[in-house]
N, C-alpha and C positions, 0 to 999 in steps of 0.2 A: 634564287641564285642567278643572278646573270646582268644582262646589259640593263641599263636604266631605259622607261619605256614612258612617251606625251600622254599620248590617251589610249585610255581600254578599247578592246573591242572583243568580244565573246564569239568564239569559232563556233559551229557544229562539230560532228563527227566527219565533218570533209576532209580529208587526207592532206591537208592543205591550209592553213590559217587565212585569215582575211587580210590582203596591203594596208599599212597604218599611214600616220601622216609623215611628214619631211619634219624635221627636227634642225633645228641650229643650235652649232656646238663652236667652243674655242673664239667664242664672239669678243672683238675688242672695238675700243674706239682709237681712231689715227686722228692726225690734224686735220683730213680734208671730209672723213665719214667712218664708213663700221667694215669690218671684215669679219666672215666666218663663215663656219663651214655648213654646206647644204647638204643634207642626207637622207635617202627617199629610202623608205622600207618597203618593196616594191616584193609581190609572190615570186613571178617570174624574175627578176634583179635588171627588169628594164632601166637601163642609161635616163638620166636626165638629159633631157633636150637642152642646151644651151638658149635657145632663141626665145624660147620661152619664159625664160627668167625675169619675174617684174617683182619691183620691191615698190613700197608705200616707208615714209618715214612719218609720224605723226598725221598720217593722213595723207600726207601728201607727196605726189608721184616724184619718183628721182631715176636719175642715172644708174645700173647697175650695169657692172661686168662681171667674165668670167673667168676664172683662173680654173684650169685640172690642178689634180692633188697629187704634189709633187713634195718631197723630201718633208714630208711633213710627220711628226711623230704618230702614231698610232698604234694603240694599243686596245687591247681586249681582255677580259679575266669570264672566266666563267664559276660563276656561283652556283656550287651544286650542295644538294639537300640532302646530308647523307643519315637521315635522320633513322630510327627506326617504322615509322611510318612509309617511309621509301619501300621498303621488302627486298626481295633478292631481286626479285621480278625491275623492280623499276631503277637496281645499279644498273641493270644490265642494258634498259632501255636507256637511260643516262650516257653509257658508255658507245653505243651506237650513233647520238643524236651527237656525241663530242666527235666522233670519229667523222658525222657527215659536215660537222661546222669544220672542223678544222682542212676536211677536203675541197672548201668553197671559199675558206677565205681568203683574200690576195697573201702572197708569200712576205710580201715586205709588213704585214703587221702583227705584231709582238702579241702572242698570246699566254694568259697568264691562269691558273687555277685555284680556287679557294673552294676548300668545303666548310661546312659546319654540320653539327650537330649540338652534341652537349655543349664545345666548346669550338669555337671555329679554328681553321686548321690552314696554313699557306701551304697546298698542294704544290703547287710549282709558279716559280717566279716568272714573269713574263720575259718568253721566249720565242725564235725561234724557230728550234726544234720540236717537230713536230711530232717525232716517233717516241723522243722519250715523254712527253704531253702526254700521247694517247695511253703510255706504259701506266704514266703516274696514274689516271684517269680511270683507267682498267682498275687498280688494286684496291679503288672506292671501297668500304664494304658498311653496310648501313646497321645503326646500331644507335642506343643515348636518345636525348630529347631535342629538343628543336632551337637554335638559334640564329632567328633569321636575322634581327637587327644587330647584334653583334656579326656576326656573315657580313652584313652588308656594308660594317665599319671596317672591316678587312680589308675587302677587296677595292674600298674606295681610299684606302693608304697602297694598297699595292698601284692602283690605276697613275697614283701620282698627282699635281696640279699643272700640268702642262701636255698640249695637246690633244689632239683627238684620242679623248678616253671613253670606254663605254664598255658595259658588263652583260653577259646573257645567262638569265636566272631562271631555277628550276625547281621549283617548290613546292609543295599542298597550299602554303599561307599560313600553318600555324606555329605560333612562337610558343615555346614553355620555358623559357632557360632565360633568356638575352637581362644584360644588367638596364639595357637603352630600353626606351619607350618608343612605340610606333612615332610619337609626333615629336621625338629628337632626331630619328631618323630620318622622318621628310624631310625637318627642318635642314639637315647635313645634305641630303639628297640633292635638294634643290640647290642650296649654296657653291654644290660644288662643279657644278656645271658638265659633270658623266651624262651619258644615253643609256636609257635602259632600253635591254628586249623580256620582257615575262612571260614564263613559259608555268602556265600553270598545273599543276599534277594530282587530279581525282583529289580538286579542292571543294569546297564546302562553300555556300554564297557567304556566307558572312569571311571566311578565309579570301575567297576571289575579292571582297571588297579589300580586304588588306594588300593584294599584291595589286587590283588596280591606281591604290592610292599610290605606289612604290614607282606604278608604270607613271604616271601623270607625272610625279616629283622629277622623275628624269629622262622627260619629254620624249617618249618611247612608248610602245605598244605592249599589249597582254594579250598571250593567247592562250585559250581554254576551253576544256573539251566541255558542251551543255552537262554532259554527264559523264560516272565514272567509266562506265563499259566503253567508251568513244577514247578516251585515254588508249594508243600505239603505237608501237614504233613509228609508222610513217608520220603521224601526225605530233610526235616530237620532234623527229627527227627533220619535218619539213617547215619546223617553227623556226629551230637551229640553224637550217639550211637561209630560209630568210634572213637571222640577223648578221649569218656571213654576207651575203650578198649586198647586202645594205652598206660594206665597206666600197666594191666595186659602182656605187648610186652617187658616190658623194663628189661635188666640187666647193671650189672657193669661192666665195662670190664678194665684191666689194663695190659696196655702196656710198655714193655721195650722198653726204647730209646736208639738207638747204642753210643754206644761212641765215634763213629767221628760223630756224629749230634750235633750242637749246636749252638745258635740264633734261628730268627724264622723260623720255621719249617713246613711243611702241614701234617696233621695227615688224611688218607683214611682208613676208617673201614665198609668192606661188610661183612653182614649175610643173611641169609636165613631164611624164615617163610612162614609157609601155600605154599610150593614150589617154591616161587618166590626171586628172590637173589634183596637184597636194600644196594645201599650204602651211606652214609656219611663221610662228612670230618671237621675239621675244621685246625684256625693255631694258632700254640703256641708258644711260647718263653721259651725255655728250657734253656737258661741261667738263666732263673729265677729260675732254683729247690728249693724247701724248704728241708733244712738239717734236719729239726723237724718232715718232715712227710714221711713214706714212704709207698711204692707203694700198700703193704699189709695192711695197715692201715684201720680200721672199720670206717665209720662212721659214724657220733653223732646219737645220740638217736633222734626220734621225738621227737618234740614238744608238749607240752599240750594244749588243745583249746585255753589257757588263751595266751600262747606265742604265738603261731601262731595269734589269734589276736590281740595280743599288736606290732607284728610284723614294722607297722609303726610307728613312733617315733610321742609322743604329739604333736609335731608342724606339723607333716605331715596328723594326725586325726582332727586337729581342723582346718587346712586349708582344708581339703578334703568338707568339707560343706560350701557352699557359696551364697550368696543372690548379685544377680545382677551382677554375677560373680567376686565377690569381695568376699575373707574371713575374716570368723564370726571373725577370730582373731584381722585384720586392724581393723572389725568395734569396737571392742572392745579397739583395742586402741583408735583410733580416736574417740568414746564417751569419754574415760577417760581423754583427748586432750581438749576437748569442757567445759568436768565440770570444768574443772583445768580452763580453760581460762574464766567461766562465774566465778565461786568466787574470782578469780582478779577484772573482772568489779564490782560483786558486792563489794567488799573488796576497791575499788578506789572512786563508788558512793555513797555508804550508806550512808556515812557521811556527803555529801554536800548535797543529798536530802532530804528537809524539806518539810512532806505532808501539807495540809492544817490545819489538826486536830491540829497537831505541833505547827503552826501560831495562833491558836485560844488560844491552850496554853500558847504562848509566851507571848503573846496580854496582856492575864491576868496575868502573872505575873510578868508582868510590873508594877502594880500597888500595889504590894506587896514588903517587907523589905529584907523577907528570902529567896531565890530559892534553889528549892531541888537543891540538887548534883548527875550532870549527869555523875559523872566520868564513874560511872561503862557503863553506853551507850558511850562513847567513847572509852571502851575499843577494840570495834570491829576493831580501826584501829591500825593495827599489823605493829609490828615495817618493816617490806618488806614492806608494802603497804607504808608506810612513807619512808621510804630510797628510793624506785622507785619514787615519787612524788616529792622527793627533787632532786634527779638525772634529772626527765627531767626539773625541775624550770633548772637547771644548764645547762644543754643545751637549752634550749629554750633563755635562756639570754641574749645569743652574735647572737642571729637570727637576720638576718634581717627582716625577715617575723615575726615577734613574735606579733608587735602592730597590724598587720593586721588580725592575728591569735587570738587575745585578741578583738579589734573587731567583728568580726565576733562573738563570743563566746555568746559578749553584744548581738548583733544585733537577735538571736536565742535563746536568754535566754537560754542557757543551764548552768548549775550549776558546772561552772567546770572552776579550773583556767590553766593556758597555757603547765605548769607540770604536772596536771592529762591528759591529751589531747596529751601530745607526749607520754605518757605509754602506752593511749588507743591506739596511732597510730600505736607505736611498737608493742604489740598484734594484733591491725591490720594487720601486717605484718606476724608476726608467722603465725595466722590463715589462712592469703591466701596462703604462702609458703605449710603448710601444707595439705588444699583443694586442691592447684596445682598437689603435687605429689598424693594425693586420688586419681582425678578422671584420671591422664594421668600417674597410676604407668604399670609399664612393662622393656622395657630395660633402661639401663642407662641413652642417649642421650632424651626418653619420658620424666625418670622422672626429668631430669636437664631440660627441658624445663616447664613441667609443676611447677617447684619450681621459675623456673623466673619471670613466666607469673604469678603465686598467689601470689609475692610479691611486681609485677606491682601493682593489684588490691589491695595490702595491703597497699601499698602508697597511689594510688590514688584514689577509695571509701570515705576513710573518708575526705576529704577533699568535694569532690563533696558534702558528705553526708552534711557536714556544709555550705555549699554556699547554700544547697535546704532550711536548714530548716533555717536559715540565712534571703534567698531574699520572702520566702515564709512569715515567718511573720511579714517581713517591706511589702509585700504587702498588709498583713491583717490592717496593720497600716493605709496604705494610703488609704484604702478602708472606714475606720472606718472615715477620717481623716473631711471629710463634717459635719458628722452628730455632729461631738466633736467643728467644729465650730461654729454650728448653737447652740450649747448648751453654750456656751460662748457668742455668742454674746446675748441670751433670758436672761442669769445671768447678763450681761451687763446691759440691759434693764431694769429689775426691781431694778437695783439701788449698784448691787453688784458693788466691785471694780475688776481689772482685775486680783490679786492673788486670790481672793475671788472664781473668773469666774473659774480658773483654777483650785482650789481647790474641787469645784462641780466635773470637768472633772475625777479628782483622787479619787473621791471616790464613782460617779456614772458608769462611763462610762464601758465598756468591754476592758478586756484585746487585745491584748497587748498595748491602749490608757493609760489605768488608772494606769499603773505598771510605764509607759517611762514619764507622765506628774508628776507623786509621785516622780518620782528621779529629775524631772527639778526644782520643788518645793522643794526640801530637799536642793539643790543647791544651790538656794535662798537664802532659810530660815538660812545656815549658811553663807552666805557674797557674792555668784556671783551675776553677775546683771544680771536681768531677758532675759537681749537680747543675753546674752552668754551661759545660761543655757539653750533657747528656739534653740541656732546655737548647742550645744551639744547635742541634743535630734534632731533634724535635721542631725547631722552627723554620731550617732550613727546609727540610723535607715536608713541612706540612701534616705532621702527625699527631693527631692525637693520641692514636696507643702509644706511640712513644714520650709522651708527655706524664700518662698514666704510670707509666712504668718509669719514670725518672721519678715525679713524687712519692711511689714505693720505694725503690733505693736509697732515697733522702729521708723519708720516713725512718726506714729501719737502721740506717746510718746515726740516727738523730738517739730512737727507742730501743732498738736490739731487735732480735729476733733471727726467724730461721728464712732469711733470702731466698734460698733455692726453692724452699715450699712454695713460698708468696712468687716466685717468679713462674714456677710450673703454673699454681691455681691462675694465674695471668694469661700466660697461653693457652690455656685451654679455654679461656674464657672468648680470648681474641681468633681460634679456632672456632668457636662456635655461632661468635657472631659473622666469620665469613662464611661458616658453612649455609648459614640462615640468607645472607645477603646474597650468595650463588642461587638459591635458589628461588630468592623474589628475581632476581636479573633471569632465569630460565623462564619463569612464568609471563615477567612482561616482556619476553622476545618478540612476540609478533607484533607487540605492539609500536617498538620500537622500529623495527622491522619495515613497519606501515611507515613509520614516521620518515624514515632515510629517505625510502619511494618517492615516498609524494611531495618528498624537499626537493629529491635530485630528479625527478622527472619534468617539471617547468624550464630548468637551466640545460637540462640534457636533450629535449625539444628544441630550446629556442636555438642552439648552437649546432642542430641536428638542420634544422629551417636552415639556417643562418647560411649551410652549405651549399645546400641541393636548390632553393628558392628564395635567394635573399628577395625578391623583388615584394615577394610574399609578405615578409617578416617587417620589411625595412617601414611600413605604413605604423608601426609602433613605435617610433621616435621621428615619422615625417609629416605627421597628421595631428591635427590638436585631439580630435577625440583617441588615436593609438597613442600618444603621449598621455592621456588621462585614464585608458587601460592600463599600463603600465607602471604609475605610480598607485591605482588601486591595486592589481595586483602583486609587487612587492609589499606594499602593506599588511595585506591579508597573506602575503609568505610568512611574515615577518611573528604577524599575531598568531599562526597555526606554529609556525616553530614556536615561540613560547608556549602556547596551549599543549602542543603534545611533549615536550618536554617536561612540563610540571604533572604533566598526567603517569607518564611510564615512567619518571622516578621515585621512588620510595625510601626515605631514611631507616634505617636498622637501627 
């Protein structure tokens, strides 16, 4: 967490870190040569000497002068490590080492805070105020895993692109979270022209090479204790104390560039401070000069707290806060995605669902001349919700699947004809398209796969959804189907006729019995014969015992005989073969049992992964060999679900 830092260098347990080099920052090119700014990382916070200032342009010696550092922006963020690898111990030395930086560094530069852990967090905007800093700073409390590359994407939106910017970081070195990779990082690091200071914390060498590479990217130092017991307050707090004072080290410097120099160029500028001579360099492109700016030029005035912290643009403030490493903004969209797609559903259902309360109303005024006028309840359906309705009638029409799909519909009672049903589909589809790239967004090839794979599931869901609720209540049928015989044939008995029989069925019996024998009866009652309406109500539902039991009624309808006998010996038949089939379905429980597991444990994992370590997961669709795990292993899903499926089913 903190200032961007040139080169490493490895403290002892000295109370004290070792002087780094001079760093150049805010470097531009004018018409007549370069400007920018000199800053000596000095123990003591010895001044730079002015007279000493010599600059090289491609080698070769030129004019430099010297500006003080005057109305010039500056700013600082401190990146702290609030991991739980921290402890209580090292908030505390964290909050001491903020308290002595912020007591060294000049008043006129803008300090700013960023933590991370699980997820990195904008502590406070750069400010300032420096008592309420030290409050935010204080109420740290270490906890979650570590994310230092994303930390360090924070704080280099809060720094801004303008001005002397620079962060002072405090970390172990180890990342377990960040969506960035170490070498996006450098890469943004170095582009973005911040100073680091590193301040390393009872790091590991292979950790210290992570935060040196971090120090180099942003021409800034690292300091680290050889070992953990050398890790102190003083010797935090006196790393902190150096990269405040390194504000008070800095001037302007402006260099003429020769006239046969041009392209890129290596710019080398040594000075002198507290007796010791430090140099820097960097490289520039002096074909680029600005005709609009030159060499002498002041510049801009500070900032007021208000700019400095509006410094990052809305969309970069309202992603910077995120839940489940995902930002508040997505979720915001994706809720207003969800309502938008539930007032379709509702907007396509309302209308075809009639409560009960409805039916009692209707019931009654059936028996009446006048019926209110329901226009105005029909106004709910909007001319969109009719135009979509009539669009999928219009494609469902030349399906071939559409009767089968119109079935099913019957067989599930759900209230909905084959045109509401490819709308819902098609939002089916939106909606998984859009969960796809939710939960798999990141690079391009993620979210083109996770938009595939959610309009896989936007396809094939609802469909499944209809075959469960479909074969689930022609089971409840056939389950019902004994005790609806034995109630026909007792109607039988005391003298009823066999519409009569049925008729009792339709208005005593439990759904879904009394709904499917009410429409075989309606059937009738306007002109089918009763053995076609009893095979429709057989076909709808998917039954066989009620198939059996219509060619007994037609039988004896045809031969004679005693119905209510033949319908009891029927139920008890159809009794006994469910009693037999409860009891193979008890025996291969566990088997099944096994089968759910070990379907839902690979998709319950990977979306398990998918939260906590995408970086983990994400090598399964970004890598040829994890793309060729991934289509073996749905295969071998694909072949275990049918293998255990034919295994734990048994026909009766």
């Amino acid at each position: 967490m903190g200032l961007i830092a040139a080169t490493a260098v490895t403290a002892s347990a000295a109370p004290a870190p070792v002087p780094g080099v001079v760093s150049l920052s805010e470097v531009h090119v004018t018409q007549s040569g370069v400007t920018a700014i000199l800053t000596a990382n000095t123990a003591g916070g010895a001044k730079i000497d002015p007279a000493s200032v010599r600059a090289t342009v491609a080698g070769l010696a030129v004019t430099v002068s010297v500006q003080p550092i005057a109305r010039e922006r500056r700013v600082a963020t401190l990146l702290i490590d609030t991991s739980g690898s921290m402890g209580l111990a090292g908030m505390q030395t964290v909050a001491r080492a903020a308290d002595a930086f912020l007591a060294a560094v000049p008043k006129d530069v803008y300090v700013g805070a960023v933590a991370f852990s699980s997820v990195p967090v904008v502590v406070a905007a750069p400010t300032l105020d420096r008592t309420s800093l030290r409050e935010a700073i204080a109420g740290l409390q270490s906890r979650g895993e570590t994310s230092l590359y994303d930390g360090l994407a924070t704080a280099l939106t809060q720094l801004g692109a303008t001005g002397d910017r620079s962060f002072v970081l405090i970390s172990d070195g180890g990342d377990t979270r960040s969506r960035r990779t170490l070498a996006q990082t450098l890469t943004a690091l170095s582009a973005s022209g911040v100073r680091a200071q590193v301040v390393g914390f009872k790091t590991s060498e292979s950790q210290g090479s992570v935060l040196t590479q971090l120090a180099n990217a942003g021409h800034g130092t690292v300091s680290a204790a050889a070992s953990s017991s050398a890790v102190s307050d003083a010797f935090v707090s006196a790393a902190f104390t150096v990269a405040a004072k390194a504000f008070g080290s800095q001037i302007r410097v402006v260099i003429t560039a020769p006239a046969s120099a041009a392209g890129a160029a290596s710019i080398v500028v040594s000075a002198s401070a507290g007796g010791k001579t430090f140099k820097g360099s960097a490289t520039v492109n002096l074909a680029a000069r600005n005709p609009s700016q030159s060499a002498s030029a002041s510049p801009s005035a500070p900032p007021s707290p208000s700019a400095v912290s509006d410094a990052r643009s809305p969309l970069s403030r309202a992603t910077s806060i995120r839940l489940l490493g995902i930002p508040w903004l997505l979720w915001a969209a994706l809720f207003a995605v969800f309502l938008g797609l539930v007032g379709t559903v509702y907007a396509l259902s309302a209308p075809t669902y009639v409560s009960r309360r409805q039916r009692r109303v209707a019931s009654i005024e059936g028996y009446v001349f006048t019926k209110p006028n329901r226009e105005g309840e029909r106004s709910a359906v909007t001319a969109i919700s009719t135009s979509l309705i009539s669009l999928g009638d219009k494609v469902m029409v030349s399906r071939p699947s559409t009767p089968r799909t119109q079935l099913l519909l019957e067989r599930a009672d759900l209230p909905l004809r084959v045109g509401e049903w490819a709308v819902l589909r098609a939002v089916a589809v939106v909606v998984g398209v859009a969960g796809g790239m939710f939960l798999m967004h990141g690079s391009s090839i993620s979210t083109f796969i996770g938009s595939c794979l959610g309009a896989l599931v936007g396809v094939v869901l609802p469909g499944l959804f209809l075959k469960f609720a479909a074969s689930r209540r022609a089971r409840k049928f056939e389950g019902q189907l004994p005790d609806v015989l034995t109630l026909v044939a007792s109607s039988l008995s005391t003298g009823f006729s066999l519409l009569q029989a049925l008729d009792a069925v339709a208005r005593d019996a439990e759904e879904p019995s009394s709904k499917e024998f009410s429409r075989a009866l309606a059937e009738t009652r306007i002109g089918a014969d009763l053995k076609d309406s009893l095979d429709h109500l057989a076909d709808r539902m998917d039954s066989k015992n009620m198939r059996w039991t219509g060619m007994a009624i037609d039988i004896q309808r045809q031969v004679g005989g005693n119905l209510a006998e033949t319908l009891r010996n029927t139920a008890a038949t159809l009794r006994d073969r469910e009693a037999l089939a409860r009891h193979v379905k008890a025996l291969s429980a566990e088997g099944r049992l096994s089968a759910y597991i070990l379907l839902a444990l690979p998709a319950g994992l990977f979306l398990y992964l998918l939260g906590v370590n995408r970086k983990y997961v994400e090598l399964l669709w970004t890598t040829p060999i994890g793309i060729g795990m991934s289509v073996a292993g749905l295969i071998s899903l694909a072949v275990g679900m049918y293998w255990m499926n034919k295994v734990v089913k048994v026909e009766v």
